[in-house]
Each structure stands twice: as structure tokens, then as C-alpha cells.
VMD Tcl script that draws the C-alpha trace (Angstrom):
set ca {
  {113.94 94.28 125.36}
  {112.84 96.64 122.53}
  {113.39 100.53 123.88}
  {111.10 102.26 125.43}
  {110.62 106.06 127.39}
  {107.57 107.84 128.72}
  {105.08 107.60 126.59}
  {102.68 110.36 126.16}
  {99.16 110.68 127.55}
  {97.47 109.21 124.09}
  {100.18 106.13 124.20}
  {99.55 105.65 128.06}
  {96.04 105.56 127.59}
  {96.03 103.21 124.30}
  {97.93 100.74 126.82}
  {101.48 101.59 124.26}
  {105.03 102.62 126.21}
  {106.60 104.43 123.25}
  {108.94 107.20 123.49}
  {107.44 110.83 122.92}
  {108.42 112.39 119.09}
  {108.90 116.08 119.18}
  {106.83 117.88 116.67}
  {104.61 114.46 115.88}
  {102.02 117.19 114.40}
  {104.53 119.43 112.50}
  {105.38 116.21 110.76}
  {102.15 115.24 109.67}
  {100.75 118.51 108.56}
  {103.82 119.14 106.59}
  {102.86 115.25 105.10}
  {99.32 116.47 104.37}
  {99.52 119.34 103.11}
  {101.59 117.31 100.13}
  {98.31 116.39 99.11}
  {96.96 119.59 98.31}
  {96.69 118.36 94.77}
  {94.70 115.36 95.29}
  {90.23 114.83 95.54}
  {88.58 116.54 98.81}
  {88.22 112.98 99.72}
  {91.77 112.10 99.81}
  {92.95 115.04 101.08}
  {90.76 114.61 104.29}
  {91.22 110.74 104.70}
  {94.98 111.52 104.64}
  {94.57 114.74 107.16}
  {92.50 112.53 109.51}
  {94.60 109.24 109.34}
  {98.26 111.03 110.30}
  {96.10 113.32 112.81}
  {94.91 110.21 114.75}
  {95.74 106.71 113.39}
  {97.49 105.37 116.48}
  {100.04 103.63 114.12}
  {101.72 106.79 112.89}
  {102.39 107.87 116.63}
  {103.69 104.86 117.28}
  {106.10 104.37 113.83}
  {107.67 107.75 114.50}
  {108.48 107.21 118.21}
  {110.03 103.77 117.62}
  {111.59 105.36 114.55}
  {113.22 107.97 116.58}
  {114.88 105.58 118.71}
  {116.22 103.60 115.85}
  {115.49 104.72 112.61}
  {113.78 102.46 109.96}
  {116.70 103.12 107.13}
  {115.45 101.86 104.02}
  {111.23 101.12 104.17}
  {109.46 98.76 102.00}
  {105.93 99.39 102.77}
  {103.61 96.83 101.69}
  {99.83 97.63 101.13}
  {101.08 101.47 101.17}
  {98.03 102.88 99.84}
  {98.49 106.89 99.04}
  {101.64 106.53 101.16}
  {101.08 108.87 103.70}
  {102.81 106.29 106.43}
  {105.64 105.91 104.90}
  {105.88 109.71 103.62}
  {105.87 110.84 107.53}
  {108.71 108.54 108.41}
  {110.54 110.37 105.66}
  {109.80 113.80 106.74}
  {110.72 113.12 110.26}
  {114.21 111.43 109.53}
  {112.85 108.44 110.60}
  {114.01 106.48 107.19}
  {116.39 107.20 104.61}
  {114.27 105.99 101.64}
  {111.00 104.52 101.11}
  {109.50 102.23 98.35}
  {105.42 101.59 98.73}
  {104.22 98.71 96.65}
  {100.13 98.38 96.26}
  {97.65 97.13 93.70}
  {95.32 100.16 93.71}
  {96.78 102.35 90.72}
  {94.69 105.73 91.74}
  {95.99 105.47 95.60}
  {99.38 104.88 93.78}
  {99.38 107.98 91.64}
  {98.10 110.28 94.39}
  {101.59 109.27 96.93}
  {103.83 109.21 93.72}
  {102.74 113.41 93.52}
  {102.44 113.94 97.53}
  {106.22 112.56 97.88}
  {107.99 115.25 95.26}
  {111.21 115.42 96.27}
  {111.37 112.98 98.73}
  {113.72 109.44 98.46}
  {110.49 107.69 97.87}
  {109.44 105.66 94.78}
  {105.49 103.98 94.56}
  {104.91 100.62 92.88}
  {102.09 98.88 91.55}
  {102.88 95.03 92.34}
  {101.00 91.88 93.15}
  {103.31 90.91 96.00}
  {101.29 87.48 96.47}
  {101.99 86.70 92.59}
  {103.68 82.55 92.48}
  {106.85 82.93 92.76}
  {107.27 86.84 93.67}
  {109.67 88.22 95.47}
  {110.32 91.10 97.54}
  {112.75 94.09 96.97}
  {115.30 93.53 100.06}
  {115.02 96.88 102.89}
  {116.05 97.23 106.18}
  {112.77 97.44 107.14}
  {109.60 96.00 106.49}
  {105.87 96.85 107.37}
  {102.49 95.31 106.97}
  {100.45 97.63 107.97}
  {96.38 96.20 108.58}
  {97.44 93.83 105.46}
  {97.50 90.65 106.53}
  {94.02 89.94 107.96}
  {92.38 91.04 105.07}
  {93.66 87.84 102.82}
  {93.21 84.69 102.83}
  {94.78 82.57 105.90}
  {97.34 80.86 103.22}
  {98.20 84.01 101.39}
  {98.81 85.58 105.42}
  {101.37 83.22 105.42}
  {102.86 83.47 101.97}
  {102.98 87.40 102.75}
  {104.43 86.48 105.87}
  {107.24 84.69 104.84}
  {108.18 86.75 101.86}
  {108.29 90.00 104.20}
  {110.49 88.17 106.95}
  {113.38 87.14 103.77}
  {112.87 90.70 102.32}
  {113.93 92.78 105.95}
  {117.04 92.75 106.66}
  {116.92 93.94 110.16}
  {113.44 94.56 111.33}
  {109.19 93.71 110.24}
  {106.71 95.64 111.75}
  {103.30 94.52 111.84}
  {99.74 95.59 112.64}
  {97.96 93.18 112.99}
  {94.33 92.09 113.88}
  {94.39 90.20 117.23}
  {91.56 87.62 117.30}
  {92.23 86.86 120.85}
  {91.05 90.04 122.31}
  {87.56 89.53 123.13}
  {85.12 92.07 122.79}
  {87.50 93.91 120.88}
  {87.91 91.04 118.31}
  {83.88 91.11 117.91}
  {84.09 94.71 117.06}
  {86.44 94.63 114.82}
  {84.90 91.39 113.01}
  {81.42 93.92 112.77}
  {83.13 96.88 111.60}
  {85.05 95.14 109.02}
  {81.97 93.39 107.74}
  {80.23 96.48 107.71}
  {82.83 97.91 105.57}
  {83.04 95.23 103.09}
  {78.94 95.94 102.80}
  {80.14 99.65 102.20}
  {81.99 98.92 99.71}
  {80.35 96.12 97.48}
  {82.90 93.63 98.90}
  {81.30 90.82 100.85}
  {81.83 88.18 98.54}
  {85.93 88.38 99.56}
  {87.17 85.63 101.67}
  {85.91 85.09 105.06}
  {88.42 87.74 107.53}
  {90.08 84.72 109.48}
  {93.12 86.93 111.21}
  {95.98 84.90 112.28}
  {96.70 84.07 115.89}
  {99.39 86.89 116.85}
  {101.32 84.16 118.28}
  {101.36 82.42 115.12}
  {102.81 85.60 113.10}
  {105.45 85.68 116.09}
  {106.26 81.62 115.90}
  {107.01 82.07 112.03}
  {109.04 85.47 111.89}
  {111.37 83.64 114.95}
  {111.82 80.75 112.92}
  {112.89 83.02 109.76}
  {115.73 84.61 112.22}
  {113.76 86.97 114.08}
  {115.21 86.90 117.82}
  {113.46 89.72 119.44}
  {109.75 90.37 119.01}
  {107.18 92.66 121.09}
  {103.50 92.96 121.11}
  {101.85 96.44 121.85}
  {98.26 97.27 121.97}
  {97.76 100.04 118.71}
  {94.14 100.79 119.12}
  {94.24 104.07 120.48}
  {90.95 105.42 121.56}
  {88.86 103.11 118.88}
  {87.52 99.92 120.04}
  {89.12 97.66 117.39}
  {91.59 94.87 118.41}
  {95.01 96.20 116.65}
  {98.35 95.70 118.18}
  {101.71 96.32 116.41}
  {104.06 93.47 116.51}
  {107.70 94.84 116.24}
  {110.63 92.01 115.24}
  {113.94 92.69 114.99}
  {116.83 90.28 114.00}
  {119.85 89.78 115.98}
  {122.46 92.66 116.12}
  {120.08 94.70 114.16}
}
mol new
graphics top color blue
foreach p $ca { graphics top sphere $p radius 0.5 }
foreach p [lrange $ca 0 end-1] q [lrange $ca 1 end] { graphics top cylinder $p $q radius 0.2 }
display resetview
């Protein structure tokens, strides 16, 4: 079994048994105020997202357990993720690889003198491969491609980790939750001039957990990671044997 310790009230609620990180909020204000350089827009979206994204409570109490050691973050975005782990001693170094160049330049300035580099890569490119880390995440990545890029991703992430992916993922088994999730992301694609991308078809959880045991992957476990929103997250946590 993965570790676990009292969670606190948020995790309890959220349906997550994580252990409790002290000074969750000294991390991430010392994480956003890194962006002080970077548009109004950014700086708040970053503020809000390390204030009460469920997945950055959740990555620094599993983190400081067992730390990550060396992150490759895929998807990274501005890098604010992978920047708390960092600032929290939760990893020793950090590489984010994305395709959007702005989002890259705005981490590359918010991680100054941190053991973090930002990348601009097309990690579904034929034939790509991955940088090797200890640890790998894919964070709300996969269910926005493609069902056979998910598993190209997939399966270039599980040879790249060397001891542990972390996932979260889009659970289309959760009922309402699922239906809410499907909405809001459609709504969003409206938003933002996307709807002609490729119907969202999220893999089965139990289908990302079926391939990362066959690539070596002995222990896996599935947590809700919704927090207080209504969306159908959960954060699948593998770990290879010994790790």
C-alpha cells in the first residue's frame, strides 16, 4: 500500500487520505509571488491554482513522504506545479516540457534560481522520446488528446520514470461527475475558439492502470482529486518495484 496519514479537513472532505504538509500555503505564496513579473492574468491564474487546485495539496503531501527526486512534468504550462515541489524539497530538479512558448517563457523567469529548466517539445512527435526522471506527471494531459495519442503519451511516460508516474486523470466512470466535466470542458473549448479539436474521449482509469502494470508498474492507487469542484478528477499514483 502507498503511505498514507491523517489527511486534513480539505483532503477528508475531497474523499483523498494524504498526509498533512506543514506550511502548504508558505510554499505556494513564496511560488507566486515568483510571478510578480508576469500579465495580471497570469499572475492571478497562478495565485488561484496553487491556492486551491486540489492537485498541488495532494503532490506536496505525497511528496513529503517520498520525495519526487528528479520531475519531468509533461504539459507543465507556466510551471507553477512543478515550481512548488521545488520550493518545498519535494524534488531535487525539475524539467517542464510544453508546446505553448508564452506559458513557457513566463515559468523559465518565475523559477530563477531554482534546479528547474522549461522546454518547448512536441512530446507526441513519431518517434520522440522522453528525457529519463525519477518521476513522471501528466497532469489533466491525457484526456485532452486523442484516444491513440493517450496511449502513445502513456507509454512513453511509463519508459521515461524510473521509479514513479503520477497521473490526473479524467474518470469517465463517475457519473454525474463525468457529465459535468464533459459540459465544462465543452464549454471551455467554446471559450476558447477550440471546438473543432478531437472529440474528449478520456480513457477508462482502469485502462491507464492495465498499461502502466504491464510497463513494470507493481503498485498503483486511485484517489478522488476533485476537491470541492464537481469535476470527475482522480490522481492515479504508480510506483515500480523497490522504488
Amino acid at each position: 500500500m502507498l503511505p498514507s496519514t491523517d489527511a486534513s479537513h480539505a483532503d477528508r472532505r475531497a474523499g483523498t487520505v494524504l498526509p498533512a504538509v506543514r506550511d502548504r500555503a508558505a510554499v505556494c505564496r513564496a511560488v507566486a509571488a515568483r510571478y510578480a513579473g508576469a500579465s495580471r492574468w497570469a499572475r492571478g491564474y497562478v495565485a488561484s491554482k496553487l491556492r486551491s487546485d486540489p492537485v498541488v495539496a495532494a503532490l506536496l503531501a505525497l511528496g513529503a513522504v517520498r520525495p519526487f527526486g528528479r520531475v519531468l512534468d509533461l504539459g507543465c504550462g507556466r510551471g507553477q506545479l512543478g515550481l512548488a515541489l521545488l520550493e518545498a524539497g519535494c524534488a531535487t530538479a525539475l524539467l517542464g516540457l510544453d508546446r505553448d512558448r508564452a506559458k513557457l517563457t513566463e515559468a523559465r523567469a518565475a523559477a530563477a534560481g531554482l534546479s528547474a529548466e522549461f522546454a518547448e517539445a512536441d512530446f507526441l512527435a513519431p518517434g520522440a522520446a522522453l528525457p529519463e526522471a525519477d518521476t513522471v506527471l501528466l497532469i489533466d494531459v491525457l484526456y485532452q488528446l486523442p484516444e491513440a495519442a493517450q496511449h502513445v503519451l502513456l507509454a512513453r511516460a511509463a519508459a521515461a520514470a524510473r521509479r514513479r508516474v503520477l497521473i490526473r486523470a479524467f474518470d469517465p466512470a463517475r457519473g454525474w461527475r463525468t457529465a459535468v466535466g464533459l459540459a465544462t470542458e465543452q464549454l471551455g473549448r467554446l471559450f476558447r475558439g477550440e471546438l473543432g479539436r478531437a472529440a474528449i474521449v478520456p480513457l477508462p482509469v482502469g485502462t491507464l492502470a492495465d498499461a502502466l502494470r504491464g510497463a513494470g508498474f507493481a503498485r498503483i492507487a486511485v484517489t478522488p482529486c476533485w476537491g470541492a469542484t464537481p469535476l470527475p478528477n482522480v490522481l492515479l499514483h504508480a510506483e515500480r518495484e523497490g522504488a
